[in-house]
Steps between C-alpha positions, in 0.01 A plus 500: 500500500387143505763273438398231241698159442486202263501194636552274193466160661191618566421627167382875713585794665430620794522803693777519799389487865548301793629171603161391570358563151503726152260811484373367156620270180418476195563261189809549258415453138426143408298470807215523642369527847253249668318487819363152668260549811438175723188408559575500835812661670756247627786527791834640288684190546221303328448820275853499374466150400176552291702773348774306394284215376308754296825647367650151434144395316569815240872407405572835747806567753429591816689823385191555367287612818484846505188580719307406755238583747477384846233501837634518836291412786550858679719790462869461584683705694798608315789313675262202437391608167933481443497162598236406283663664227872315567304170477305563184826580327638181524281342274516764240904452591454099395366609219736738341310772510615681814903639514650668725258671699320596119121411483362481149168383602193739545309422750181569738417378843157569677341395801092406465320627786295214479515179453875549462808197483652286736834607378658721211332340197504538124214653316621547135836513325660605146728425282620549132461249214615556148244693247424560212539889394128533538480331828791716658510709771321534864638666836437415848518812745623403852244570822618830691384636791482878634896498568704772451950539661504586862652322819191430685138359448393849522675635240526198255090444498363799282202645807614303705158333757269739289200275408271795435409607118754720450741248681410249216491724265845629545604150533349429198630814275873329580473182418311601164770730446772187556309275299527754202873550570499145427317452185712802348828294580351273239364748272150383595189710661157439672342449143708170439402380834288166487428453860558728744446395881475669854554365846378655814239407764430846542160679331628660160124494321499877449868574414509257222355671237679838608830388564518180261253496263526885351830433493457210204686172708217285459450436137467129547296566854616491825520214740483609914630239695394515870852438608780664722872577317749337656591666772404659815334855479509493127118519402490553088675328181483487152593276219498478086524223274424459078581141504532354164296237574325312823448202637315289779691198692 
């Protein structure tokens, strides 16, 4: 069972993971979720600072911050994908939101096939703000890949070097199954889904409707990014959001 935590400096909760990041959060009461994309992703150094000037313009603490979503120029491997991690943290450290090795912050982190950044950059963040009872609410659910416990590459990525359709498609079954496992933890399903993406560079067309569609995640549509997850060898990944409200920087 999920494990779901408040994080009242935040004004959310979020669902227990990693170091690295939260498999989902969502707003407490009195809150609300919202999401700001940049017009144009920037280096995290530079993205962290628009963050905090954004948060600072709204009367918000950096506390605040509770997801984000990030490009990488190519897929890490996973001691490197470590060391990314370990350096991201500090910020969110600085900023009170990070604690002894707990992550609050959901997050996502794709690689564009084309066209892709220099470095790790920031594509679109959210935080909470206070709301009115009408205005409440919104979740953000964290980017997950076809990963599953084992002690190798081989046993940790779910068909493991299978491209073909049934590859994907088996690929795809797990990570749909994950994201649900998610929304339950908040009580949610796919039919309060606002946006609901997918990230692979590999041809899907005919198992979407199948495999997502029939299975009702794409009330609000869905959005296929022609980007790789994170790491090497992983080839399909998912995310949710219902913001409460959205933005363009």
């Amino acid at each position: 069972m999920a494990e779901v935590i408040s994080f009242a400096p935040g004004g959310y909760r979020y669902i227990k993971a990693v170091f690295q990041y939260s498999s989902g959060v969502a707003a407490e009461p009195g809150f609300a979720i919202e999401r700001a994309r940049l017009k144009k992703p920037m280096p995290l150094r530079e993205g962290f600072a628009a963050v905090e000037a954004h948060l600072r313009s709204l009367g918000r603490p950096t506390a605040a911050f509770c997801a984000c979503e990030l490009r990488s120029p190519a897929p890490f491997t996973e001691q490197g994908f470590y060391e990314f991690n370990r350096h991201y943290v500090e910020t969110l450290e600085r900023w009170g939101v990070y604690r002894d090795g707990d992550n609050p912050v959901a997050r996502t982190n794709v690689c564009p096939l084309h066209e892709p950044p220099a470095a790790p950059s920031l594509y679109a963040f959210s935080y909470t703000v206070p709301a009115a009872r009408e205005l409440q609410g919104g979740f953000v659910i964290a980017g997950s890949g076809e990963t599953q416990s084992g002690a190798t590459a081989q046993e940790r990525i779910v068909a493991y070097g299978d491209t073909s359709p049934p590859g994907m498609a088996t690929k795809m079954r797990h990570v749909m199954a994950e994201m649900e496992r998610r929304l339950a933890a908040f009580g949610r399903s796919w039919k309060d889904a606002a946006e609901t993406q997918a990230y692979t560079v590999q041809d899907i067309g005919t198992l979407i409707e199948p495999i997502i569609v029939r299975r009702g995640a794409t009330p609000g549509g869905l959005t296929w990014h022609f980007a790789r997850p994170p790491i090497v060898d992983l080839e399909f990944e998912m995310d949710v959001r219902a913001p409460a409200r959205e933005i363009m920087l």
